[in-house]
Structure formats: C-alpha cells, structure tokens
C-alpha positions as CSV (number, residue, x, y, z in Angstrom):
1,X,0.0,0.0,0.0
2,X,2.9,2.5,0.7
3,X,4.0,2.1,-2.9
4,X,0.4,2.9,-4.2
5,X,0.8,5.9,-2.0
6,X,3.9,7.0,-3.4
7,X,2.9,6.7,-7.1
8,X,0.2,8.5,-6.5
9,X,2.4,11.6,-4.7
10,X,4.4,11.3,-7.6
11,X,1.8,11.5,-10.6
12,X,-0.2,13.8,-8.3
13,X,3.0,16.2,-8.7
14,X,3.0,16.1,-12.3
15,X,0.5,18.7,-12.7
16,X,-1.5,17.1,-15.2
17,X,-5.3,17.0,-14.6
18,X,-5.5,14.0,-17.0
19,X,-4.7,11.5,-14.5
20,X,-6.8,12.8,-11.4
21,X,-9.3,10.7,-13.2
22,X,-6.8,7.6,-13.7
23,X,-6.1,8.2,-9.4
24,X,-9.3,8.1,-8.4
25,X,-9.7,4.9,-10.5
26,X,-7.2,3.6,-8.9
27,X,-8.1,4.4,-5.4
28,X,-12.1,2.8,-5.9
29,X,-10.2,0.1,-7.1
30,X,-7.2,-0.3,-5.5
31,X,-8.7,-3.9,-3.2
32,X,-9.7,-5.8,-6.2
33,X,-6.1,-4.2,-8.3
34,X,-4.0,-5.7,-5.1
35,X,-6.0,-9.1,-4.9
36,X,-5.1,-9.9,-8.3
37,X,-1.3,-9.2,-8.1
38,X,-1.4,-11.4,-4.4
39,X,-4.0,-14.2,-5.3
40,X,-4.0,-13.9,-8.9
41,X,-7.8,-14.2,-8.3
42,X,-10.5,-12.2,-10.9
43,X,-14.2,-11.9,-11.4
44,X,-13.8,-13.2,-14.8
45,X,-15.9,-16.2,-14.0
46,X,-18.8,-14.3,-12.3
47,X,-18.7,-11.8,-15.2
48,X,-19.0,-14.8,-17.8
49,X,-21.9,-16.4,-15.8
50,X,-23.7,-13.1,-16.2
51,X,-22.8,-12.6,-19.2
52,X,-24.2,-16.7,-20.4
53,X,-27.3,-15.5,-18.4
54,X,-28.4,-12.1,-20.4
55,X,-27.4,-14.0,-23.7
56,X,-29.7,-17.4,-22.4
57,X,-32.7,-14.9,-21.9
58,X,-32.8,-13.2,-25.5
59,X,-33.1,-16.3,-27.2
C-alpha cells in the first residue's frame, strides 16, 4: 500500500489533470487491483456467468 501511495504523490505532482481521473480509479479500485497481483484471483468467472445468463434470456 505504501507504494500505491507513493505513485500517486508522484503523478499527483505532475500537474497534469489528466490522471486525477486515472487516481481516483485507482483508489475505488485499488482492493480488487492488489488481490489480483497477491492471489492472482479475478471476477472473470462471475462476469462470464452473467454474461451466459443475459445472452440465455434473448433467445
């Protein structure tokens, strides 16, 4: 987490409004962003069951 908080001092210093958006990201994100890089663990499968079920209903 201290790292995060570095990177963002340090793109926070660059001035450049463009990436208060790509911070803020960041921040909602950061759990799920750090569970990945520890557990190597996604939604994908939840996000394809969901995606099967609105396909499975149009038909």
């Amino acid at each position: 987490m201290k790292l995060m908080n570095r990177w963002y001092e340090k793109v926070s210093a660059l001035g450049n409004p463009n990436f208060r958006s790509v911070i803020k990201t960041f921040k909602n994100h950061v759990p799920t962003i750090l569970n990945y890089f520890l557990r190597r663990s996604t939604n994908a499968s939840a996000e394809a069951l969901i995606q099967r079920s609105r396909y499975s209903g149009r038909r």
